[in-house]
C-alpha positions in Angstrom: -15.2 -26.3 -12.0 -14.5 -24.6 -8.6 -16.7 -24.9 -5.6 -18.9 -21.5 -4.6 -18.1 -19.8 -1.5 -20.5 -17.9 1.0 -19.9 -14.5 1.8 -18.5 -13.0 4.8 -20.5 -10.4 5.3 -24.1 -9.2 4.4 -24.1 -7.7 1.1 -21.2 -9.1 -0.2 -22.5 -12.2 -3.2 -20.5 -15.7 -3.2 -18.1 -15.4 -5.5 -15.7 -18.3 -7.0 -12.6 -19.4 -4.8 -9.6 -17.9 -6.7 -6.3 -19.6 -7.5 -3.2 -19.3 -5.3 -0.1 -17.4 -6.8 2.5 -18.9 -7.9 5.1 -18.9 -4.8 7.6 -16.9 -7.1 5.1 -13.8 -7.1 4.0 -14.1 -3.4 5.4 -11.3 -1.0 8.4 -12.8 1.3 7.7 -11.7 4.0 4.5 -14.2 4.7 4.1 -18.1 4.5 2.5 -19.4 1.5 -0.1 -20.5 3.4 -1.2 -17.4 5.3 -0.5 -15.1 1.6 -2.9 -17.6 0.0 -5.5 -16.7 3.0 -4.9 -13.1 2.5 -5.9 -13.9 -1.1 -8.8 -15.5 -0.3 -10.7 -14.0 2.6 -12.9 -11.7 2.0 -12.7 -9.6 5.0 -9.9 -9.3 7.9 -10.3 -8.0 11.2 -7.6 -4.6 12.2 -7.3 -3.7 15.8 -4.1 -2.0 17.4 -1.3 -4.2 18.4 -2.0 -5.1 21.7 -5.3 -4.5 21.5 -8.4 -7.3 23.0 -10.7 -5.9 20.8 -12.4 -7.2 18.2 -10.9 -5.0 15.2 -12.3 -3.5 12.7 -13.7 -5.7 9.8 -12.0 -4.2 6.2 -11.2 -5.6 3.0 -7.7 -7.0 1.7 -6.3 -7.8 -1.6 -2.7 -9.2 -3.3 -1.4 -7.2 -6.1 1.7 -7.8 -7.5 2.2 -10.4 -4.8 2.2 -8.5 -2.0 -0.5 -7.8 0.5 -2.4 -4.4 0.9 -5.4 -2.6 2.8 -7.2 0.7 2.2 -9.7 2.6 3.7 -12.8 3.7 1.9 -13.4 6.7 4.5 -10.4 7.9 3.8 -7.9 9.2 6.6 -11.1 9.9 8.7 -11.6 6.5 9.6 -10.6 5.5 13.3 -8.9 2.3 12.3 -6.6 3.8 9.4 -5.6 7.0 11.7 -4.4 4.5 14.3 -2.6 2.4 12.5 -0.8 4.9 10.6 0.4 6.5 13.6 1.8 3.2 15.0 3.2 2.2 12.2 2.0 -1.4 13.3 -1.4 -3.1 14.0 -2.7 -6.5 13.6 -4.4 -8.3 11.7 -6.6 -11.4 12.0 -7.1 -13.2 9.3 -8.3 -17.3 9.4 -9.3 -17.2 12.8 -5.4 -15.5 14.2 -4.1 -12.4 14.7 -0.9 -11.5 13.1 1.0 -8.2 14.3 1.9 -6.6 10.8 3.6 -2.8 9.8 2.2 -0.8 7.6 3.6 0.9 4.9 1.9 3.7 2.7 2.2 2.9 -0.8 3.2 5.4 -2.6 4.3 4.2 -6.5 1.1 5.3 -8.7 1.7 1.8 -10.4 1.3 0.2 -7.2 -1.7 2.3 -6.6 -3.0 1.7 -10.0 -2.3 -2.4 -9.4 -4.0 -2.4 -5.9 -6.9 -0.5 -7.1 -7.5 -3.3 -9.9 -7.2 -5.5 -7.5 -10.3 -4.0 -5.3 -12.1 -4.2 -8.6 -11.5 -7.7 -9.5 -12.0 -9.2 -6.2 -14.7 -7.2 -5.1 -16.3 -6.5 -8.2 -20.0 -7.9 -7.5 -20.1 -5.4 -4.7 -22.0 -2.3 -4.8 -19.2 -0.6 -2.4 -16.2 -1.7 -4.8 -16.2 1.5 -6.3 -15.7 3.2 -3.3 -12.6 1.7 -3.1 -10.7 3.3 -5.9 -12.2 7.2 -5.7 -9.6 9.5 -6.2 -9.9 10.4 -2.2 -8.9 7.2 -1.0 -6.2 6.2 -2.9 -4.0 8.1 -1.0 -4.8 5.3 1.8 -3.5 2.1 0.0 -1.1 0.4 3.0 1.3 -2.4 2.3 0.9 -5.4 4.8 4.2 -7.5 6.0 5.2 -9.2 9.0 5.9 -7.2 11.9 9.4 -8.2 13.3 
């Protein structure tokens, strides 16, 4: 039986803590440790690199082993149009902030995979479906390491 976590955020239920992936499906690019967080946060903080502010609290998910991010405004929101023009941003996630590049994803099974992803691990939310409209998918970023 697993343990029940709190939520991050108002609105968001506990949900169950999910299982780690197996390290043969886990992106490369990021310690298993800091994948696994990625995997089980529910929220992460962007900010531009460099930044001291806060960041902007968003939701992440694995699919197909590898991190991603998408905005549910669309290419409107601040946050997205920054970091898409950088190329870059970071991230904090368990307390640190990582600088990480951003990548659009563009494969529509990659889409398709990240979108079930928002599903699964947000599906107790009433803003879950929000995530995978037809005018955000265009806005699915891949998350790895900056160098």
């Amino acid at each position: 039986m697993r343990a029940e976590r709190k939520p991050s955020s108002p609105g968001l239920p506990a949900r169950r803590a999910r299982p780690s992936l197996p390290l043969s499906t886990m992106d490369p690019g990021f310690p298993p440790a800091l994948h696994d967080a990625f995997a089980r946060v529910d929220e992460v903080r962007i900010r531009p690199r460099g930044s001291s502010r806060r960041g902007v609290p968003i939701w992440v998910v694995v699919a197909d082993g590898a991190v991603h991010i998408r905005s549910y405004k669309g290419r409107t929101a601040q946050w997205f149009a920054s970091a898409t023009a950088a190329g870059t941003a970071e991230i904090e996630v368990d307390g640190q902030f990582l600088a990480v590049r951003l990548t659009a994803a563009t494969s529509p099974a990659a889409i398709a995979a990240v979108s079930a992803a928002f599903l699964a691990k947000y599906r107790a939310s009433p803003y879950a479906a929000a995530m995978v409209l037809p005018d955000v998918l265009d806005t699915t970023l891949r998350v790895t390491p900056a160098a």
